[in-house]
N, C-alpha and C positions, 0 to 999 in steps of 0.2 A: 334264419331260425324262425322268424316268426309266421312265413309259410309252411313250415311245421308243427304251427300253435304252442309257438313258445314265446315266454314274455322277459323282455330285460325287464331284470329287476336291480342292474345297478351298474353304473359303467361309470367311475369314475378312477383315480390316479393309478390305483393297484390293479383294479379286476374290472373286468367283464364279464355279468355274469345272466344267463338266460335257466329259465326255469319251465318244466312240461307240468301242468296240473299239481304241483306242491311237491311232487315225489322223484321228479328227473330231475338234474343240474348239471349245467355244462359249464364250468369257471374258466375263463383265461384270466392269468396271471400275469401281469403287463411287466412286472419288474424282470422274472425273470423269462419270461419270453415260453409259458408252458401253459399246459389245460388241464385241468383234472373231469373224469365224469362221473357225475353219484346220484346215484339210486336208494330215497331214502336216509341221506347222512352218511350212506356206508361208498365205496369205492365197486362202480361197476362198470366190469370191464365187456359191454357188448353196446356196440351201435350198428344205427342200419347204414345200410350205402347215404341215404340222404342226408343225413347226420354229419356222413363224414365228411360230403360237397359243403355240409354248411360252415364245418369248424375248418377245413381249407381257405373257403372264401374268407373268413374272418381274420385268418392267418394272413393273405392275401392282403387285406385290409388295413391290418394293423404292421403291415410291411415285412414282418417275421421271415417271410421268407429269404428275405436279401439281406439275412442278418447274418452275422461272424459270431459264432456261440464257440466259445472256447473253457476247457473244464478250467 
């Protein structure tokens, strides 16, 4: 993310969370294992392909992927 000029601005028990210029925000949510992206405060739904290598790699990271998610 931050080869995208984005900056954590908080990564502790709950969240993960990196911000673009005050107005992008990309949150992972550690408990339940999800991301939200917002534009502004509001929920927006467009990212670029780099975006998307970066919230994988973090996935990646935070192990998500070889996890058992059941409703």
């Amino acid at each position: 993310f931050e080869e995208l000029g984005y900056k954590k601005i908080c990564d502790d028990v709950n969240y993960i969370i990196y911000n673009f210029e005050e107005v992008f925000e990309i949150r992972f949510y550690k408990p339940q294992q999800d991301f939200s992206v917002y534009y502004k405060e509001e929920i927006y739904n467009t990212i670029d392909i780099e975006e998307l290598q970066a919230i994988n790699q973090q996935v990646n990271e935070l192990g998500w992927n070889n996890a058992n998610i059941t409703d």
